[in-house]
N, C-alpha and C positions, 0 to 999 in steps of 0.2 A: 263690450262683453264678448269672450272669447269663446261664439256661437260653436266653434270647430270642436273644441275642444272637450265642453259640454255633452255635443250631441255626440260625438265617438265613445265617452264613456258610457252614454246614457246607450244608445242602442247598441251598443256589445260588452261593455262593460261593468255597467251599474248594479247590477245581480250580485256584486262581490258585497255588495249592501245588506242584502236581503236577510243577512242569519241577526240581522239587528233587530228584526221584526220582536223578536219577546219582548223587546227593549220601548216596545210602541206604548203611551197614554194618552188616554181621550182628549187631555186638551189639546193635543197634535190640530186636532180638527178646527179647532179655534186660528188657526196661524192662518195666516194669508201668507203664500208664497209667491214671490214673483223673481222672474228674472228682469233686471230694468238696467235704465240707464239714462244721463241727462242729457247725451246727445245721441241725435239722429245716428242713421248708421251711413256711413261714407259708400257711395255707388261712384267707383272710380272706372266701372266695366269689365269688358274678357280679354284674357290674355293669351291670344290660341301662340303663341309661346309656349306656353307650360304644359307640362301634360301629367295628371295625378289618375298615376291606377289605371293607366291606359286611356284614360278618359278625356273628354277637352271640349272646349275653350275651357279654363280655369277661371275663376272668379272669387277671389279674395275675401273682397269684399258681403258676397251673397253666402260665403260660408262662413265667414267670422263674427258677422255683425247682426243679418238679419235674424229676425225670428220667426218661427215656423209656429203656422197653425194650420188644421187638416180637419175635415170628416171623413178619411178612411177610404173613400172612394178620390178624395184628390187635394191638394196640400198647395198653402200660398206661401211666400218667403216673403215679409212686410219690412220696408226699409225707416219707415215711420220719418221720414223726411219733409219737412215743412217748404220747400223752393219748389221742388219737382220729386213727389213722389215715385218710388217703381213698389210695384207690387208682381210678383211672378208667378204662375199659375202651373204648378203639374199635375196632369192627371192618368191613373194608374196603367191604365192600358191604353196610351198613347205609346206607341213604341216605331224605330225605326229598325234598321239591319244591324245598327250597333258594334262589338268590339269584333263579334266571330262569326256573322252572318246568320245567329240565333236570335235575335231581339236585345233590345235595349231601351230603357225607360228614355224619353226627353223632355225637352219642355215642351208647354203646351203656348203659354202664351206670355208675354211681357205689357202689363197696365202699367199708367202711367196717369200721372193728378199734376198738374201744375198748378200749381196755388202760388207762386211770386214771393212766398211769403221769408223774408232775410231777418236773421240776427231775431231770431225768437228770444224773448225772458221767460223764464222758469220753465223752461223746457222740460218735458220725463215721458219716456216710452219703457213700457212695463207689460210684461206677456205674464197675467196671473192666472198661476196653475189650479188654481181652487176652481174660477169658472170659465179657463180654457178660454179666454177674451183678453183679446192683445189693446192696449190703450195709447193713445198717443194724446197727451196735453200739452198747452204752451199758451203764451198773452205775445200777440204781435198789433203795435197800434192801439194800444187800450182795448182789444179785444180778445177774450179768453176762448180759443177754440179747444175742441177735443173727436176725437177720433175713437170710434171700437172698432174692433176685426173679430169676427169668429169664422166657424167652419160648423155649420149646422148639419149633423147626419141624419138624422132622421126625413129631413126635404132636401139633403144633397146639395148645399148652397153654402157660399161663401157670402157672408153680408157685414154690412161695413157701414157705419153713422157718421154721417158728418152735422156738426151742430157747433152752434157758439152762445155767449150768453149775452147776446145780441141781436136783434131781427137783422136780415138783410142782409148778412157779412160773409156771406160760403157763395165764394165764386172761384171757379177754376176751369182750367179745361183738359177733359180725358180722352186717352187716345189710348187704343191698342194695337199689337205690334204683333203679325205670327212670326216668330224666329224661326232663323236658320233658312228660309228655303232658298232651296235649291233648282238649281238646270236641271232637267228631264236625263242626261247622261250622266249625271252625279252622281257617287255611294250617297246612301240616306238622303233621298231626293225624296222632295217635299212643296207640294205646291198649295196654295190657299189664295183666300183672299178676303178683306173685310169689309165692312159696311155699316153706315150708320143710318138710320132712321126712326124720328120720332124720338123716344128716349130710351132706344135700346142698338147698341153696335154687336155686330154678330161679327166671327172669324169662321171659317170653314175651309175645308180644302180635304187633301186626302196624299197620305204618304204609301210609299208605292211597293216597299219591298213586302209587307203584310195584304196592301189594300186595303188600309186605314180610312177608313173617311170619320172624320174627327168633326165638330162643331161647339164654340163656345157663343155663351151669349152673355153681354152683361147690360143689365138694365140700372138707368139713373132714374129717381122717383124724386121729386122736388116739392118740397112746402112751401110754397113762396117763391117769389125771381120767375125767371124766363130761363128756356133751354134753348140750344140752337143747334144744326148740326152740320157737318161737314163732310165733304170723301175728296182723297184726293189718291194716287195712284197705289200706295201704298200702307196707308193707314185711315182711319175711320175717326170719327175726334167729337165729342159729343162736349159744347161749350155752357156750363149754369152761369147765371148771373144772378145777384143779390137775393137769395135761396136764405129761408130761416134754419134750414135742415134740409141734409139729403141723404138718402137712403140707397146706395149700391146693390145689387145683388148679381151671383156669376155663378154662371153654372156653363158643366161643361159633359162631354160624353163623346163616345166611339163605335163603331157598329163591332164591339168583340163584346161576344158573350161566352164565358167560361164552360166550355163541354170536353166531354173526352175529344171528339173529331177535332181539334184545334189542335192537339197533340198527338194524333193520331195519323192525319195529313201530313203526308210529304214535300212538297211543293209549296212555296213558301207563300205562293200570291195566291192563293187559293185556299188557306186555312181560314180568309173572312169572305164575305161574300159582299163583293163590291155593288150590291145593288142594292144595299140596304145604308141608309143613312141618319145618322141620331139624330136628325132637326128635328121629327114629332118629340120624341122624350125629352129634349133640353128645353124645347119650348114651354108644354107641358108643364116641367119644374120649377122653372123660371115665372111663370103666370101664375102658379100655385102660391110658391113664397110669395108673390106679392101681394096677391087676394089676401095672405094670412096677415102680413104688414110687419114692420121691423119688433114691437113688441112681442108679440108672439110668437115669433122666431127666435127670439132672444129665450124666452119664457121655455121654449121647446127646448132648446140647445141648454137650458142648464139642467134641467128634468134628466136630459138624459147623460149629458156628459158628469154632472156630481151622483150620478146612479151607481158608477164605475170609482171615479176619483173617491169621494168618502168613504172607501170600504179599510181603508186601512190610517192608522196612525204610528208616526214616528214621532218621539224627540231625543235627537240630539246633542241640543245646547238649549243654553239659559234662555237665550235670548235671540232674537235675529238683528243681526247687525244693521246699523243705520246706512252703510255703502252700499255704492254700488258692486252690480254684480263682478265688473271687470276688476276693481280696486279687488273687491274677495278675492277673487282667480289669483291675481297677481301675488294680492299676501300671500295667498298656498304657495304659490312657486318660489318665494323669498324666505318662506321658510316661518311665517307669522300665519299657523294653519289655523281653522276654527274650523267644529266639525260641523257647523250649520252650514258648509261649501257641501258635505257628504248627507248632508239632512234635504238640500235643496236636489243637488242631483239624484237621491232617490225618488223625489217626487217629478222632478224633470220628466226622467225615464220614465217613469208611469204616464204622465202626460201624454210623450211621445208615443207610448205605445196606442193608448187609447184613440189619438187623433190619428193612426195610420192604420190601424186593424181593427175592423168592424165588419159584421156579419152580413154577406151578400158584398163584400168589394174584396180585391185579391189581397194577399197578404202584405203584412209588412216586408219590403223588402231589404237590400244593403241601405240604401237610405229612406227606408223608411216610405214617405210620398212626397219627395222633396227632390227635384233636382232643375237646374240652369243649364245642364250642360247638353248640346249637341249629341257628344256621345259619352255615358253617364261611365262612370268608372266602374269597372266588373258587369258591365248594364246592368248595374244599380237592381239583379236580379233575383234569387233563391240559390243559393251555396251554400252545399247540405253536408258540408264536412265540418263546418261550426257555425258559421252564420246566422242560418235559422234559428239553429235549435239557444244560440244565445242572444238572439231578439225575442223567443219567446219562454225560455227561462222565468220571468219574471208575472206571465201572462196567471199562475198558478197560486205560488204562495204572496201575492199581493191578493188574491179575492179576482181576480179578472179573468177567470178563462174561457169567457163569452172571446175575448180577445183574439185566442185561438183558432174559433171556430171560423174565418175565413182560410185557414190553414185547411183542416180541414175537408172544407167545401175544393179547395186549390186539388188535394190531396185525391178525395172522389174522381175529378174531371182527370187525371191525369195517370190514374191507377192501370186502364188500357193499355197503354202504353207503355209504361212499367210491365206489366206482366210480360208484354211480347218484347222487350230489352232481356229480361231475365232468361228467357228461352231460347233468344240468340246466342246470348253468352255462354249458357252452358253445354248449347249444343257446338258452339265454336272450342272451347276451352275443357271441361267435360263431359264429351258425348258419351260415354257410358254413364253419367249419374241422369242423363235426358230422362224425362217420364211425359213421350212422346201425344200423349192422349190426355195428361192428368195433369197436377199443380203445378210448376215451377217456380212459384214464389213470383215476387218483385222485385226488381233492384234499380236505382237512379246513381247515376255519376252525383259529381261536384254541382258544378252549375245548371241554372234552368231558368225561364223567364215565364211570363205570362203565354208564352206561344209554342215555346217549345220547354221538354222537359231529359234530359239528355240520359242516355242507357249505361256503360261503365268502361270510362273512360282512362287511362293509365293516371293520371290528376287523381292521388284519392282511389283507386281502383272502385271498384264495385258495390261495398260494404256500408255506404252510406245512408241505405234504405234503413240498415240495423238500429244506425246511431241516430235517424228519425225517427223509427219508430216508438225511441223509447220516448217521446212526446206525448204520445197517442195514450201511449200508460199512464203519464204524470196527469194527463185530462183526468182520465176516469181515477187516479188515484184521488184528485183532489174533487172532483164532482161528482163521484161514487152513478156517475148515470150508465147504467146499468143499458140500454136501449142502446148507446154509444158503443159500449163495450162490443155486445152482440151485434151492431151491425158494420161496427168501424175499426174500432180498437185493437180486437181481438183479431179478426182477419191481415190486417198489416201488419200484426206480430208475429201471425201464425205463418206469413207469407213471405216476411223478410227472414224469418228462420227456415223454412223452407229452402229458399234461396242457400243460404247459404251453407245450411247441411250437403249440399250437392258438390260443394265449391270448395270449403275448407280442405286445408288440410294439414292433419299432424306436423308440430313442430320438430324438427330433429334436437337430438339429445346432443349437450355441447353447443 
């Protein structure tokens, strides 16, 4: 399945879908849509050879193949591999110094299942969009395993079921991995370390150019068999033995919490306060989901994720085809199109937005909350000259613009800051339109990240706040919330016009 190709329509593209919406009947609702496939996806690794969008190590195989599931606050890439599992872990405001010394999204962590398990029969790994639950089946040995994945937002956890239709048969052993670090004189130097104990391994450590201190923890929960555990100098490895079912759970956090001062701080190791550390709140969440147990997690996560997804129906075609996803892909590109390729990627795209923008985590960003890479391309950040505004396109006339509202909240904390760009600019460029005492609007460049959000830069010159703002209207056009208006909406209209009254100027004639 040509995961790339997919996800670049769906989060910048897929919106060219949207005028199909009259075209939506109820039975829509009735489809089960999945993206699948009958084989694993190939982990062949990184290529710091290549470099896409500035960005790197490259990895092929983690953009082509895997498939992505998220709660908003942090996104896994599942390789659904039966020998030796990866599963990759990113989470939103983990950031290093990245492409321009503004921040950059990276990975957070690399998991990892070895199960031994060669040359499966009836193999099929399927990410169905209905309940946002990625599946992994097969029979190896006369025994039929299976796997789910989801991304539960509501307790901020990733959880995962290992089960077979056998007593005794789920044995393997997991180990985690913090990528990339680094020498203390390194760019995007990165130090950690992990640890196992009992049936939870923890990662921690702290990158240096923000003053990151990051912490993940994932807990194995066993019915049956014996666990056992390991450390050795660089990885943490937690060993089940003849388990009837196991139950994962992973959760992860940062000490950056979203405020204007994050943006408002000049000094880059000083925008977080390096004495505060996420172990209380990961642990916390981690002990929570488990008190609640994998069914109720599961129970929770479809409550809320088909709260959003069933709001809208499409059909396209008669029928949903009996291939796979890649065989469709490929027909479209030979020229044998069916539009249940354009039925599935508009739900895609809804998917995706749902499992990357959720109220109280930062926005979706260039990918969304998905990245492998070291240092993420564009760092993977808020690029306000189209980006944004067509990741959230679709947040609107689909029924979803709770979607938006981490926007939003991004948009509040960072407003500060905005104001005093827009006052520089005009008092560098036009000092007699200055209103020294009184409004000068807001304006943002191009880019901007979780930590910084940049003022108006020749890239895109200045004007950018304009072409945001018309978001803030498309909210309230379509949520008519009135409360919004008055305290959000209307001021970053009223302020990006300001701006720019100051600034414009007449076109010459000819």
């Amino acid at each position: 399945m040509k995961i790339q190709l997919l996800a670049k329509k769906c989060l910048f593209l897929f919106m060219i879908f949207l005028g199909v919406n009259g075209m939506a009947q109820t039975n829509s609702i009735n489809r089960i849509y999945e993206i699948w496939d009958d084989q694993p996806a190939p982990n062949r690794g990184k290529d710091y050879g290549r470099i896409q969008a500035r960005g790197y190590p490259a990895d092929e195989d983690w953009e082509t193949y895997s498939y992505p599931i998220g709660n908003g606050y942090m996104g896994a890439n599942v390789f659904g591999r039966t020998d030796y599992e990866r599963i990759q872990i990113t989470e939103k405001t983990m950031a290093n110094e990245g492409l321009y010394g503004k921040g950059g999204l990276t990975n957070f962590a690399e998991i990892y299942l070895d199960f031994g398990h060669y040359n499966p029969a009836g193999y099929k790994r399927s990410l169905n969009l209905n309940e946002a639950i990625l599946y992994v089946d097969y029979e190896h040995h006369g025994v039929k395993y299976s796997r789910e994945y989801f991304g539960n937002y509501p307790e901020n956890v990733i959880a995962i079921k290992l089960s077979a239709d056998k007593e005794e048969q789920i044995s393997f052993k997991l180990h985690a991995e913090i990528p990339y670090r680094r020498s203390e004189n390194e760019i995007n130097t990165r130090t950690g370390k992990t640890k196992a104990e009992d049936d939870l391994i923890t990662l921690s450590g702290n990158i240096a150019h923000f003053n990151v201190n990051y912490e993940g923890q994932i807990k194995v929960i066993n019915e049956g068999g014996k666990l056992f555990t390991s450390n050795n100098n660089r990885n943490a490895e937690i060993r089940v033995e003849g388990a009837n079912f196991v139950v994962i759970l992973i959760a992860a956090g940062t000490n950056y919490e979203l405020s204007p001062e994050v943006f408002l701080e000049e000094t880059d190791g000083k925008k977080l306060d390096g004495n505060i550390f996420p172990h209380e709140k990961v642990t916390k969440r981690i002990n929570n989901a488990a008190a609640l147990g994998y069914d109720k997690l599961k129970q929770i996560h479809l409550k809320d994720y088909q709260n959003l997804f069933s709001r809208v129906s499409v059909i396209l075609s008669p029928e949903v085809p009996k291939i796979t996803t890649g065989e469709l892909l490929d027909n479209y590109k030979n020229g044998n199109s069916n539009p249940y390729l354009e039925e599935l990627i508009f739900h895609y795209g809804r998917y995706l937005l749902i499992s990357s923008s959720r109220k109280n985590t930062l926005p979706s960003g260039l990918q969304g909350v998905w990245s492998q890479y070291l240092v993420t391309p564009w760092t993977g950040g808020y690029w306000h000259n189209i980006n944004v505004q067509m990741n959230y396109w679709g947040a609107f006339n689909t029924n979803m613009a709770e979607t938006f509202i981490p926007y939003i909240q991004y948009h509040k904390a960072y407003m500060p800051k905005t104001r005093k760009s827009a006052t520089s600019y005009i008092e560098k460029n036009h000092p007699q339109a200055l209103d020294e005492d009184g409004d000068n609007g807001w304006a943002i460049g191009s880019g901007a990240t979780a930590y910084v959000i940049g003022g108006a830069p020749s890239h895109s010159g200045p004007g950018t706040a304009g072409f945001t703002s018309k978001l803030f209207w498309e909210y309230f056009d379509f949520t008519r919330d009135t409360a919004f208006l008055r305290e959000t909406g209307y001021p970053a209209l009223l302020g990006a016009s300001k701006f720019l009254s100051k600034t414009l100027k007449p076109a010459e004639n000819g």
